[in-house]
VOPAGU-2260 file (C-alpha; in pm, 1 decimal, decimal comma):
REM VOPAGU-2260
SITE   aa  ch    i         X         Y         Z
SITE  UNK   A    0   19956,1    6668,9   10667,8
SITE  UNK   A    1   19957,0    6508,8   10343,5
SITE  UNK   A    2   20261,3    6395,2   10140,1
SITE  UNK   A    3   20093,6    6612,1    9836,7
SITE  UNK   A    4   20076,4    6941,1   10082,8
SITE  UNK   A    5   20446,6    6885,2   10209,8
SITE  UNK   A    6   20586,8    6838,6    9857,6
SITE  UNK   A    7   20447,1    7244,3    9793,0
SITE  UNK   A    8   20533,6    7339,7   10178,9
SITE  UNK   A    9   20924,5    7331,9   10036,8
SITE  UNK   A   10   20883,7    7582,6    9864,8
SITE  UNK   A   11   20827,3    7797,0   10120,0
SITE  UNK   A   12   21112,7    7709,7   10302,0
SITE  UNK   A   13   21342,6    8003,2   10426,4
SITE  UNK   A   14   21730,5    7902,8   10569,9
SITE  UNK   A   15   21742,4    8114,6   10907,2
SITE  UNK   A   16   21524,9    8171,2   11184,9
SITE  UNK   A   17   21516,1    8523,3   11401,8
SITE  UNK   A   18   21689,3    8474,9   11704,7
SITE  UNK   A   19   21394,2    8599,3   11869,1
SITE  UNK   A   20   21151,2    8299,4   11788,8
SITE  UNK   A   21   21353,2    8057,6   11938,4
SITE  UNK   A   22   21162,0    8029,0   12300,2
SITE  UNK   A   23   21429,2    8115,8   12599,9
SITE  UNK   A   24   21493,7    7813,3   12815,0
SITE  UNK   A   25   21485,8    8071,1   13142,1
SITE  UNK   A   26   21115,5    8006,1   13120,0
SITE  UNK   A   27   21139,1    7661,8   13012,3
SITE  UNK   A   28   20753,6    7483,5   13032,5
SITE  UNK   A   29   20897,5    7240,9   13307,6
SITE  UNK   A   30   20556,4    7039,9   13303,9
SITE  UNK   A   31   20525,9    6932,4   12993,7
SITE  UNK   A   32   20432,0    6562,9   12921,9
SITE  UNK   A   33   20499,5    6358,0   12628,8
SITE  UNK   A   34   20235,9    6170,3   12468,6
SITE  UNK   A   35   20162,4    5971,8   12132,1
SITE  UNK   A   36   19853,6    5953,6   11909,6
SITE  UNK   A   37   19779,5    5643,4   11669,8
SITE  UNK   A   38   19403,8    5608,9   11630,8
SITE  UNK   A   39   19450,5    5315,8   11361,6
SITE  UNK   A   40   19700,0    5109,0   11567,1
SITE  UNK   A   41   19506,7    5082,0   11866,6
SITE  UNK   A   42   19198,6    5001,0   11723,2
SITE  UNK   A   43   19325,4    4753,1   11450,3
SITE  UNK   A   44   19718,5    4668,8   11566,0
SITE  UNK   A   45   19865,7    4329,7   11597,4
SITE  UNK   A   46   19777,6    4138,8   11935,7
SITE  UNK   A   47   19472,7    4271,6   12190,4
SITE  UNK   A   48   19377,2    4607,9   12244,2
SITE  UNK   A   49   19496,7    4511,7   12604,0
SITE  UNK   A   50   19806,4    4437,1   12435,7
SITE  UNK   A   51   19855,0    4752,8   12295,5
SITE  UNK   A   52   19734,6    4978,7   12566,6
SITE  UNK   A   53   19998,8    4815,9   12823,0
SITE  UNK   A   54   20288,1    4887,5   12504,9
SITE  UNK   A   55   20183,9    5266,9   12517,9
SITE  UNK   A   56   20217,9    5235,7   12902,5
SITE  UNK   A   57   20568,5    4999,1   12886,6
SITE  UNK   A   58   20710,6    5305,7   12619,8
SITE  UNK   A   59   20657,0    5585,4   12889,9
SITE  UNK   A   60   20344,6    5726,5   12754,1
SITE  UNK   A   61   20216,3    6013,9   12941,2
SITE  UNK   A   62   19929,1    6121,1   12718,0
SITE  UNK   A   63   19729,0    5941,0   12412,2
SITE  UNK   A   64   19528,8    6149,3   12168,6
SITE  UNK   A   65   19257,3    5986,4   12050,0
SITE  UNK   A   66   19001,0    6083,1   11777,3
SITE  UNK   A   67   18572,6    6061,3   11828,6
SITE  UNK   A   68   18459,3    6109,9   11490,0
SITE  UNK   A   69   18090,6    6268,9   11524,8
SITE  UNK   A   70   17967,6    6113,5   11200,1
SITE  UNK   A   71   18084,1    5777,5   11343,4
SITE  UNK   A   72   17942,1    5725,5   11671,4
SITE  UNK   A   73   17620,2    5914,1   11503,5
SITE  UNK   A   74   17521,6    5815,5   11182,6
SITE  UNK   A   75   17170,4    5852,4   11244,4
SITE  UNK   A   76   17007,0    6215,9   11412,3
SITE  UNK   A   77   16974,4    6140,8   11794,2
SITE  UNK   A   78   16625,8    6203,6   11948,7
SITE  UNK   A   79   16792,9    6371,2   12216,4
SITE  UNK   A   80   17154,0    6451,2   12122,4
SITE  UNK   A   81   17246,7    6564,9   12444,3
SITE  UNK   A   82   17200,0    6213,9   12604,7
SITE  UNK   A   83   17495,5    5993,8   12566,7
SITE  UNK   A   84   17233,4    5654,1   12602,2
SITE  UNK   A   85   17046,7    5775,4   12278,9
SITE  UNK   A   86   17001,9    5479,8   12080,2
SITE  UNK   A   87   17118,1    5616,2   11795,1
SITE  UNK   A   88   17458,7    5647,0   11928,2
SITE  UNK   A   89   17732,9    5385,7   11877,0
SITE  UNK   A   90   17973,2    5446,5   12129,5
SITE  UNK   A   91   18101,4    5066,1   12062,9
SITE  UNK   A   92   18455,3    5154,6   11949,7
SITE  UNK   A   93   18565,6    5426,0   12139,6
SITE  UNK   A   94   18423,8    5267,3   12479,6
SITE  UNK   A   95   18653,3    4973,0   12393,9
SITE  UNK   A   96   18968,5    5200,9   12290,2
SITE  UNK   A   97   18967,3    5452,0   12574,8
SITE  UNK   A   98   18852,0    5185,3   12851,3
SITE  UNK   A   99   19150,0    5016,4   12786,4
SITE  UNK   A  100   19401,7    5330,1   12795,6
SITE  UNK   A  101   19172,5    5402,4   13134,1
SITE  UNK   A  102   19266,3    5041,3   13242,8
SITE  UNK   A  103   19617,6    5116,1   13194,3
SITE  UNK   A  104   19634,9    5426,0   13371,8
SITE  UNK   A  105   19693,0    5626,0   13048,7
SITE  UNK   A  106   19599,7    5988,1   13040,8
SITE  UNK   A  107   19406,5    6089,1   12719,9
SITE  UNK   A  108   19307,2    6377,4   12504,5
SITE  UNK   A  109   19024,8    6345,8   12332,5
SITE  UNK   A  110   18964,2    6486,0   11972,1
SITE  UNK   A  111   18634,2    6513,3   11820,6
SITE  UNK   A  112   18579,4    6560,1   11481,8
SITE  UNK   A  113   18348,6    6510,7   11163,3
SITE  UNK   A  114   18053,1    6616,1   11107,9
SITE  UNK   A  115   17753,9    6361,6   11025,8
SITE  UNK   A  116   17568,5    6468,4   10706,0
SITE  UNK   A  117   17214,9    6479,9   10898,6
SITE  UNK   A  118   17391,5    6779,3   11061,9
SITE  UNK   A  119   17522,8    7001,0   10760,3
SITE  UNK   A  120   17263,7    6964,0   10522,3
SITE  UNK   A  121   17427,6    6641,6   10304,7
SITE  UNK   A  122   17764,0    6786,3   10288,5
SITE  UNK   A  123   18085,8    6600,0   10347,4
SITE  UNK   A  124   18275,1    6544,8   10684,6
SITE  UNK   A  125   18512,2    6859,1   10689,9
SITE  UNK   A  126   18171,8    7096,2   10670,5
SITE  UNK   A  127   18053,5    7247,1   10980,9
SITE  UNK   A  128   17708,2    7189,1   11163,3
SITE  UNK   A  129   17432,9    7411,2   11057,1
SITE  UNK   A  130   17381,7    7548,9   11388,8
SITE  UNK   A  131   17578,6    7591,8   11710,3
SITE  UNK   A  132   17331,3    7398,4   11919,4
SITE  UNK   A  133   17409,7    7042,1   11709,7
SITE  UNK   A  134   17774,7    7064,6   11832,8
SITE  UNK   A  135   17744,1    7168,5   12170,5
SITE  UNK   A  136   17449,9    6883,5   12193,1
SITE  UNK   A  137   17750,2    6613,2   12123,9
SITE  UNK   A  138   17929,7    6746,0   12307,5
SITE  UNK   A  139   17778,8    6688,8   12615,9
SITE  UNK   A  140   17627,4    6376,5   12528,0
SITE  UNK   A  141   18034,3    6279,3   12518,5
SITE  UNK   A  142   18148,6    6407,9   12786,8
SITE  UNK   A  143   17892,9    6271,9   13006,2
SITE  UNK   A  144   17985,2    5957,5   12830,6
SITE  UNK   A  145   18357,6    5977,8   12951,3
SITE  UNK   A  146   18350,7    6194,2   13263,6
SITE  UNK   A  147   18711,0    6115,1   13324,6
SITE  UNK   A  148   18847,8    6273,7   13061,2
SITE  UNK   A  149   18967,8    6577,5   13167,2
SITE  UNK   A  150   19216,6    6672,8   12815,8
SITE  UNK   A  151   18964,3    6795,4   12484,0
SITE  UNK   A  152   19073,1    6928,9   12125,6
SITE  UNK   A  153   18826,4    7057,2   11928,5
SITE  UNK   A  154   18870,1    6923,7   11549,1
SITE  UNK   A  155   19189,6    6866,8   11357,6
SITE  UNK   A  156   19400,0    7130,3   11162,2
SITE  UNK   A  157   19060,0    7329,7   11081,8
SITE  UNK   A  158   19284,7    7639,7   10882,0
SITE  UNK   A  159   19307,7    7396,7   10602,4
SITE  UNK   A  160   18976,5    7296,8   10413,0
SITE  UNK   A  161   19036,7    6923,0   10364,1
SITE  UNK   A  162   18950,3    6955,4   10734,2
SITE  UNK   A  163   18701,0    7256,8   10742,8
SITE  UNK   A  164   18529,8    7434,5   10498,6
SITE  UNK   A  165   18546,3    7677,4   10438,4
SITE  UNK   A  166   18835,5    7759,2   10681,7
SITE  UNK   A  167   18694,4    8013,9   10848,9
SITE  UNK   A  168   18840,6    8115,3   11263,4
SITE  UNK   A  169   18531,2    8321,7   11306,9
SITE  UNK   A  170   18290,6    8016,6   11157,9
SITE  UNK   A  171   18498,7    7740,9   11381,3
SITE  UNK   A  172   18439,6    7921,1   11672,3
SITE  UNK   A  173   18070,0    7982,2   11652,2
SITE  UNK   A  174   17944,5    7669,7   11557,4
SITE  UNK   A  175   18240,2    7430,8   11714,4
SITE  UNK   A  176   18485,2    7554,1   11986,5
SITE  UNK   A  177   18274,7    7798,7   12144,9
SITE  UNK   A  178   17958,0    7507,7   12213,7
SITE  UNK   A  179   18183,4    7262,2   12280,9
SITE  UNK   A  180   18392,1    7458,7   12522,5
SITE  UNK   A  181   18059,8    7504,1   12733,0
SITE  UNK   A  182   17895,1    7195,7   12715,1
SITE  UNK   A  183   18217,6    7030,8   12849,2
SITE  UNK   A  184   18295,1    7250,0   13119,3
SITE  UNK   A  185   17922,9    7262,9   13248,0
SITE  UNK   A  186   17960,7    6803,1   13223,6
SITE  UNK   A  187   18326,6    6819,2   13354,2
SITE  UNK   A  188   18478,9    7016,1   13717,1
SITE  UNK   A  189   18849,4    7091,1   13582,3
SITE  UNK   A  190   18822,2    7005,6   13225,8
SITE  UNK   A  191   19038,8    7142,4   12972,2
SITE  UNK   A  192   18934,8    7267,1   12614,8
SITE  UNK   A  193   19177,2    7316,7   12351,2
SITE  UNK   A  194   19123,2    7546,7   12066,0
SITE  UNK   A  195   19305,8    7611,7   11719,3
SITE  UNK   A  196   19460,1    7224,8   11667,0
SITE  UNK   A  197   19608,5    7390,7   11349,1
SITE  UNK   A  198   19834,5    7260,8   11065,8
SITE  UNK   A  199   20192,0    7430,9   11032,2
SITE  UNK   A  200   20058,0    7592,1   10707,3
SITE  UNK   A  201   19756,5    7729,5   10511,5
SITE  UNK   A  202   19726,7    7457,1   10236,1
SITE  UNK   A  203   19538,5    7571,0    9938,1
SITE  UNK   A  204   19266,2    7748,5   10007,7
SITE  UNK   A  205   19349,1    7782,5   10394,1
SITE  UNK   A  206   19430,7    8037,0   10654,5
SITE  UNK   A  207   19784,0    8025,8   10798,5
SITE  UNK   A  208   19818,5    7921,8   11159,1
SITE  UNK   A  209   19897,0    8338,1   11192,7
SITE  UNK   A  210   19588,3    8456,1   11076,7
SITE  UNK   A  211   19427,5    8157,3   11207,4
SITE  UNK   A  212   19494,3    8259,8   11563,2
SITE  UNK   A  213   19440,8    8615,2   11570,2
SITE  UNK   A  214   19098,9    8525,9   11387,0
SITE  UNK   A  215   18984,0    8309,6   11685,5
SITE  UNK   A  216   19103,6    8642,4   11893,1
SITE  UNK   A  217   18886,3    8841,6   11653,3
SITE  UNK   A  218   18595,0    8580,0   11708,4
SITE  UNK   A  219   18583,9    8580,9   12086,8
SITE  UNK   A  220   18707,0    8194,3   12065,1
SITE  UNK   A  221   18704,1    8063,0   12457,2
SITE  UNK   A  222   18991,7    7749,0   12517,2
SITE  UNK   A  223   19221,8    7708,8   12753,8
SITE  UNK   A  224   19484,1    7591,1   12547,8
SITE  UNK   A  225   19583,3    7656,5   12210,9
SITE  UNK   A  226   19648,9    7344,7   12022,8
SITE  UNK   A  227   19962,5    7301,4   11687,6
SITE  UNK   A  228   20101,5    7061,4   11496,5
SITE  UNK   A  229   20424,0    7161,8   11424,7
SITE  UNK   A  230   20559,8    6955,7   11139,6
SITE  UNK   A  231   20847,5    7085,3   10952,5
SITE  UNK   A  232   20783,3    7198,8   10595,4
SITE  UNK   A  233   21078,9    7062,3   10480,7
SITE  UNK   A  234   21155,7    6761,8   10696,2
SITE  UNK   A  235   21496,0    6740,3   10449,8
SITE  UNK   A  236   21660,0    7091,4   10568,1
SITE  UNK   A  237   21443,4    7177,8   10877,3
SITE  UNK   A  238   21539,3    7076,2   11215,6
SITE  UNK   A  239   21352,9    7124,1   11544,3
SITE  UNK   A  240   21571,6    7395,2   11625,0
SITE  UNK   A  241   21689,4    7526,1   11248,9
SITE  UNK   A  242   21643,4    7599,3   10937,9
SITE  UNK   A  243   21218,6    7759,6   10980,1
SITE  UNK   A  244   21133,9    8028,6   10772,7
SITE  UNK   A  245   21167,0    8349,2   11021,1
SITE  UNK   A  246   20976,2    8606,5   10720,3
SITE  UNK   A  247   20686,7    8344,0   10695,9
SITE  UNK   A  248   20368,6    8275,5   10830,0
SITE  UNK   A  249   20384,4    7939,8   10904,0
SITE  UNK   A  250   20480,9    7792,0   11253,4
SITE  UNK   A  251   20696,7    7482,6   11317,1
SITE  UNK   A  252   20895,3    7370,6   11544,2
SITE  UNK   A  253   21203,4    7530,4   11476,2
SITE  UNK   A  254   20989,3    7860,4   11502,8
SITE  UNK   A  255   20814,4    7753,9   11831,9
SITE  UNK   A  256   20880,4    8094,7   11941,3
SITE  UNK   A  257   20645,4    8312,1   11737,1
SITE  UNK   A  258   20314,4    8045,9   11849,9
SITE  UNK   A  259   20430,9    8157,3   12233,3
SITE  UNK   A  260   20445,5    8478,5   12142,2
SITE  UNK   A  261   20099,2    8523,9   11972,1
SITE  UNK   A  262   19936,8    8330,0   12201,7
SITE  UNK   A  263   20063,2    8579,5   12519,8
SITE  UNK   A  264   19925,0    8880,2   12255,4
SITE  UNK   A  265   19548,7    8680,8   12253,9
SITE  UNK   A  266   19501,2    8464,1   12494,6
SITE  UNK   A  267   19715,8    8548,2   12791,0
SITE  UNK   A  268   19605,7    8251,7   13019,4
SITE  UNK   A  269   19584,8    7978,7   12771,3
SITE  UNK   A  270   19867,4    7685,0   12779,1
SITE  UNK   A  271   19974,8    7555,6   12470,4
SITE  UNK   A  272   19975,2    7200,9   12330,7
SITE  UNK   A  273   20161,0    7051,0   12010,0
SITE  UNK   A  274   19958,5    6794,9   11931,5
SITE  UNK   A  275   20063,5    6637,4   11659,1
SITE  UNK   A  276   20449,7    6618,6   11528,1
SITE  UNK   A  277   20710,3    6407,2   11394,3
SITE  UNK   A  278   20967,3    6344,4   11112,5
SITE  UNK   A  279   20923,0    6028,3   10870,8
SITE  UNK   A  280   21192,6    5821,9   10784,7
SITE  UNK   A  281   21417,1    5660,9   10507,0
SITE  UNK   A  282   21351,3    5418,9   10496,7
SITE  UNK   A  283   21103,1    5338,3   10351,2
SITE  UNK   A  284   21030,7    5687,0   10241,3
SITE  UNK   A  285   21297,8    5764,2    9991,4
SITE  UNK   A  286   21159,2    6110,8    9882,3
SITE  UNK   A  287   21030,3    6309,4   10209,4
SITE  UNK   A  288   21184,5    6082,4   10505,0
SITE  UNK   A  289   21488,9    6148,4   10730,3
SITE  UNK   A  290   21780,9    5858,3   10774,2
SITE  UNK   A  291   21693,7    5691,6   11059,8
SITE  UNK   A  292   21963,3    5810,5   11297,0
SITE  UNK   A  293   21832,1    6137,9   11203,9
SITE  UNK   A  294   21453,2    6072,4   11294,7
SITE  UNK   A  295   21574,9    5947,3   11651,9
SITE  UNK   A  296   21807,1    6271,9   11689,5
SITE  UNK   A  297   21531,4    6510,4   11586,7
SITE  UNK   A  298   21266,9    6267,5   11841,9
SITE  UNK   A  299   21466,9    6366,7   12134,9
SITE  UNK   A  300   21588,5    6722,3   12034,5
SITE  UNK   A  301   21168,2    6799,9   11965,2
SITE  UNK   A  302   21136,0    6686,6   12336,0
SITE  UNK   A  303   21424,1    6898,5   12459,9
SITE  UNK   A  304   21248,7    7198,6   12264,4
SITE  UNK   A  305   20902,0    7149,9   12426,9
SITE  UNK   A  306   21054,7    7133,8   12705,3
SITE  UNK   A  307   21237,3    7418,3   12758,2
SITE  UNK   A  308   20932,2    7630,6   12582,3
SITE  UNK   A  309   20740,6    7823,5   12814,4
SITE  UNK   A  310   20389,2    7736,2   12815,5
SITE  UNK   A  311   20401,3    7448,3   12604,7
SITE  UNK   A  312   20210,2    7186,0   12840,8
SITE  UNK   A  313   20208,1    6884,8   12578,2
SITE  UNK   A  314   20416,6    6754,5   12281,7
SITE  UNK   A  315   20249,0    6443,8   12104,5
SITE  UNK   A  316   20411,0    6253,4   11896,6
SITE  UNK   A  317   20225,1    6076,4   11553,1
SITE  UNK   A  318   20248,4    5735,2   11520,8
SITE  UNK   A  319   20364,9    5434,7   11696,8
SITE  UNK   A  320   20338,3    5233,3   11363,7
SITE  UNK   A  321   20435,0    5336,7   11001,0
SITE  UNK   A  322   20080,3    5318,5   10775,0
SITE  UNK   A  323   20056,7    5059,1   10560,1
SITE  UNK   A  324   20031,9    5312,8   10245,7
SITE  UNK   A  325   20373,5    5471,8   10132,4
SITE  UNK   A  326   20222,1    5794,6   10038,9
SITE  UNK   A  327   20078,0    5844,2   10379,9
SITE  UNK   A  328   20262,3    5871,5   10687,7
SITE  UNK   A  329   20589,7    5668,9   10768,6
SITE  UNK   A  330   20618,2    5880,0   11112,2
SITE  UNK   A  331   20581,3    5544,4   11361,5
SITE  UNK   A  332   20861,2    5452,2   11598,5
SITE  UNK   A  333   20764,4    5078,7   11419,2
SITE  UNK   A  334   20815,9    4980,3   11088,3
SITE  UNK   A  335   20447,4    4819,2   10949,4
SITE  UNK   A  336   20604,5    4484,0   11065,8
SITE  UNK   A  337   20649,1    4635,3   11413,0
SITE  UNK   A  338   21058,0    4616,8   11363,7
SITE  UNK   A  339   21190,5    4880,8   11594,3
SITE  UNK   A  340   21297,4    5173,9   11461,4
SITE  UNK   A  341   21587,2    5426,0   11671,3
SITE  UNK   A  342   21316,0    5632,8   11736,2
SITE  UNK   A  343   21167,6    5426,9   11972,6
SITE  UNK   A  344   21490,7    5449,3   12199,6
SITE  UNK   A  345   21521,1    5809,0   12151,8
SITE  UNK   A  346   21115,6    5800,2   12242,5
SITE  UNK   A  347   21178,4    5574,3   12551,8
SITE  UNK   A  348   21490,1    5759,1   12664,5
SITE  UNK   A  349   21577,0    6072,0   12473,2
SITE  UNK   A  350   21919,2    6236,5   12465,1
SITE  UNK   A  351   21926,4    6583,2   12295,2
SITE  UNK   A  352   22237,2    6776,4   12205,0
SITE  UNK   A  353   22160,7    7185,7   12306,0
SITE  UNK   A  354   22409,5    7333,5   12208,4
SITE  UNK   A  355   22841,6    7293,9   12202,8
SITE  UNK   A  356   23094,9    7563,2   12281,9
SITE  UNK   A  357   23422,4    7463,5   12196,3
SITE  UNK   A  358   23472,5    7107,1   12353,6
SITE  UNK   A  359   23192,2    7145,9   12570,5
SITE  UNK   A  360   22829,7    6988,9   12522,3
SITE  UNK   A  361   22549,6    7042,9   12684,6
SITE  UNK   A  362   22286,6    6757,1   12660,3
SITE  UNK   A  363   21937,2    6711,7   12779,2
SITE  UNK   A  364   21758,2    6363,8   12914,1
SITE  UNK   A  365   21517,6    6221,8   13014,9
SITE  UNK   A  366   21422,2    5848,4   13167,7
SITE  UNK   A  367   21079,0    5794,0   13054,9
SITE  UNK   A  368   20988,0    5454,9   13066,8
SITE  UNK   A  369   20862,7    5316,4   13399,5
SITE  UNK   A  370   21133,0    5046,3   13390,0
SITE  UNK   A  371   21407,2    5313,4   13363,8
SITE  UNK   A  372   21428,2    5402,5   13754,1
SITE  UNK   A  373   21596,9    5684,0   13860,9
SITE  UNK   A  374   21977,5    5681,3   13803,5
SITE  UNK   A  375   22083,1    5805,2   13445,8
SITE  UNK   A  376   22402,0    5728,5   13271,5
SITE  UNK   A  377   22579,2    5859,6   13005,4
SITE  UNK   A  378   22749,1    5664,2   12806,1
SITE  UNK   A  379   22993,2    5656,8   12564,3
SITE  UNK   A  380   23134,7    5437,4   12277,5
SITE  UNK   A  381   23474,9    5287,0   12212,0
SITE  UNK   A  382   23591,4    5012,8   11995,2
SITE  UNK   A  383   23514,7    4793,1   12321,8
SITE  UNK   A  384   23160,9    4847,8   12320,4
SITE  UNK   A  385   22946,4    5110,5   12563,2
SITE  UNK   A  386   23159,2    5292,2   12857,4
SITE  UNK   A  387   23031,1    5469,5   13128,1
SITE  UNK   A  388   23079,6    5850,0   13057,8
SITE  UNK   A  389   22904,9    6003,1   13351,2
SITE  UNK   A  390   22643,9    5900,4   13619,6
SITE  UNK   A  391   22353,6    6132,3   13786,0
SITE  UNK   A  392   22044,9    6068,5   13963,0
SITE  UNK   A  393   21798,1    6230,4   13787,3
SITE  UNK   A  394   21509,3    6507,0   13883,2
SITE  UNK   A  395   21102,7    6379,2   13982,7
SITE  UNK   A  396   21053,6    6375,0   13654,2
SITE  UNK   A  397   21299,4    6161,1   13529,4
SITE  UNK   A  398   21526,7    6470,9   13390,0
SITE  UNK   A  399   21894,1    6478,9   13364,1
SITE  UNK   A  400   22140,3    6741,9   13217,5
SITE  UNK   A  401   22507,5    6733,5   13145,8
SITE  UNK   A  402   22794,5    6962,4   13051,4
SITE  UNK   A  403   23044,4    6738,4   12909,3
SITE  UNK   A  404   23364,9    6765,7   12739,2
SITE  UNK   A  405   23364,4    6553,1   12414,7
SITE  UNK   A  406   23529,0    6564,3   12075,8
SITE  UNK   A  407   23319,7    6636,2   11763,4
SITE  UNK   A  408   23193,6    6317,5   11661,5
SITE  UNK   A  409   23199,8    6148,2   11965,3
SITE  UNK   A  410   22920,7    5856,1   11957,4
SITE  UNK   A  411   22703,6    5866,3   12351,7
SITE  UNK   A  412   22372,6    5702,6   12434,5
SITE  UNK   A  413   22159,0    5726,4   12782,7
SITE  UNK   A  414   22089,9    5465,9   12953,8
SITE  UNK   A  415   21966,9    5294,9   13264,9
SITE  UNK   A  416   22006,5    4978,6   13386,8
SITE  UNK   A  417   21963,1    4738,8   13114,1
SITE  UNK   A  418   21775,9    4966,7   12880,7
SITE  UNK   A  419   21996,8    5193,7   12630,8
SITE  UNK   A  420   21893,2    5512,3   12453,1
SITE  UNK   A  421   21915,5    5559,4   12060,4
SITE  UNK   A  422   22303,2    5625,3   11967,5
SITE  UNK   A  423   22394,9    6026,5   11935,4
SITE  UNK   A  424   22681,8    6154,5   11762,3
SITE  UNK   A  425   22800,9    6449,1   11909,6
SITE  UNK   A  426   22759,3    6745,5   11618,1
């Protein structure tokens, strides 16, 4: 999303969501792994791309999305664009980028996107192939080239035209998902092919992620996931649990509940994956960032929310650095100067607050981070520094839960060991 698109996304905003959008936590998704995506960083980050690969892996990383541009790694028409070893590929920097998240024992999901101009006619990036065949060509020729790879997204928020055009469901499916879908699952036993990968909103010109999915119904789209990004539209007022517009038809986080209900209407068997999210912060974004307390609070609450959503399977969070440009994104759990934000302790070892009756809170955790172990505490503090509020050993995948009484206001972190989670005032 641009900084541009979310300016005009608040007006859109509505102040209450229907009670029933919010996904019940009976069927809670109880899988679901947390991931990160920051194509830029890896490739061109401080220190090796070793370096950086074994951070990902130190943070808890479960899942990196990473981006193939088509236009990149195939500038020039292949001879035979099926075969990975054509020498008109370049598979130079993604070989380097995902051999090292391989090395590190880093699951991945692979995006591919943009098309190369031999392939549309001339046109720009965001235009589709001319013909099915082109697409489904590539994307064999890739996934022969990484046959480990078992996670795929086909293209990037394609209901907005800055990404596709025209935006068309029935168009992305013929000549992108639909190819791709086959030629992967004909190169890879027990791949899985995500369709959709669409933007919280329409943008000008777009389709909203509504119409966007029922389209790709309409279409006979195949996936096995559906893929979202669900940013909030007004990162100011919205929450990951409040404050979505329940009349709209936009989906975000804090309306979670209407994506898992449209995708049981159209695609009963498919899982679904938010692949892109996050809140920026002030600072250094004064005009559309969060305080950054409030970027590590809504970090571990988004993580409480996926996981207690039925279906959802993935929740990836965009970036590990802030971008260098202020009017792009300032998302990262680093500053540009790779300062530590509190969102990288709420990313290590979130602590979400669910909900509070009376004196009573109920929080979620989880210890993500390979150093973290497998005894949780809760902790509290007082003027003489961090108490120990509670101890529990924590479920296989690192998951902890407590009902606790404290008063409003009430300042706890979770921690393990020597490692300590971003502070959470209790609301």
């Amino acid at each position: 999303m641009g900084r541009s698109l979310a300016l005009l996304a608040a007006a859109f905003l509505c102040t209450a969501i229907a009670v029933a959008q919010r996904a019940p936590a009976a069927h809670a998704s109880a899988a679901v792994r947390f991931g990160l995506t920051d194509d830029a960083w890896l490739e061109d980050g401080a220190g090796t791309l070793d370096d950086r690969a074994a951070t990902l892996a130190a943070l808890g990383v479960e899942v990196v999305r990473y981006t193939i541009r088509w236009n990149e790694v195939a500038p020039a028409q292949p001879a035979d664009p099926a075969d990975p070893s054509d020498p008109a590929y370049d598979w130079t920097t993604p070989d380097q980028v995902l051999n090292a998240l391989h090395g590190h024992h880093l699951d991945v999901l692979v995006q591919l996107l943009d098309t190369p101009s031999w392939a549309n006619g001339g046109e720009g990036p965001n235009v589709p192939p001319r013909t099915s065949a082109a697409f489904g060509a590539f994307a064999t020729a890739v996934a022969h080239r990484y046959p480990w790879v078992r996670k795929w997204l086909v293209w990037n928020e394609p209901n907005q035209t800055r990404w596709l055009r025209p935006a068309s469901p029935a168009l992305y499916t013929t000549r992108l998902l639909n190819p791709a879908y086959a030629a992967i699952h004909r190169a890879i036993a027990g791949a899985e092919v995500a369709g959709g990968g669409t933007a919280p909103r329409a943008g000008p010109g777009g389709v909203s992620p509504v119409a966007w999915l029922r389209g790709l119904r309409a279409a006979g789209a195949r996936l096995d996931a559906y893929a979202h990004n669900p940013y909030p539209l007004d990162p100011r007022h919205e929450t990951p649990t409040s404050g979505g517009c329940g009349r709209c038809s936009t989906i975000t986080m804090a309306t979670i509940g209407r994506l898992v209900s449209l995708v049981d209407r159209s695609f009963p068997r498919a899982r679904i994956w938010l692949t892109e999210y996050g809140y920026q912060s002030d600072p250094p974004d004064p005009l559309l960032g969060v305080p950054l307390a409030t970027q590590a609070r809504y970090e571990a609450l988004a993580d409480a929310v996926a996981y207690r959503t039925r279906r959802v399977d993935l929740l990836i969070h965009f970036l590990y650095r802030d971008e260098p440009q202020l009017g792009r994104f300032q998302s990262g759990l680093v500053t540009v100067g790779g300062v530590a934000k509190p969102a990288l302790a709420a990313f290590e070892l979130p602590l979400a607050e669910l909900r509070r009756s009376g004196t009573t809170t109920l929080l979620w955790g989880q210890l993500r981070t390979p150093e973290a172990g497998t005894v949780a505490l809760l902790e509290r503090r007082t003027p003489r520094g961090w108490t120990i509020l509670a101890r529990k050993q924590t479920s296989g995948r690192g998951i902890v839960t407590w009902r606790v009484r404290l008063p409003r206001g009430s300042v706890v972190r979770l921690a393990s060991g020597a490692l300590g989670g971003a502070p959470l005032a209790i609301g």
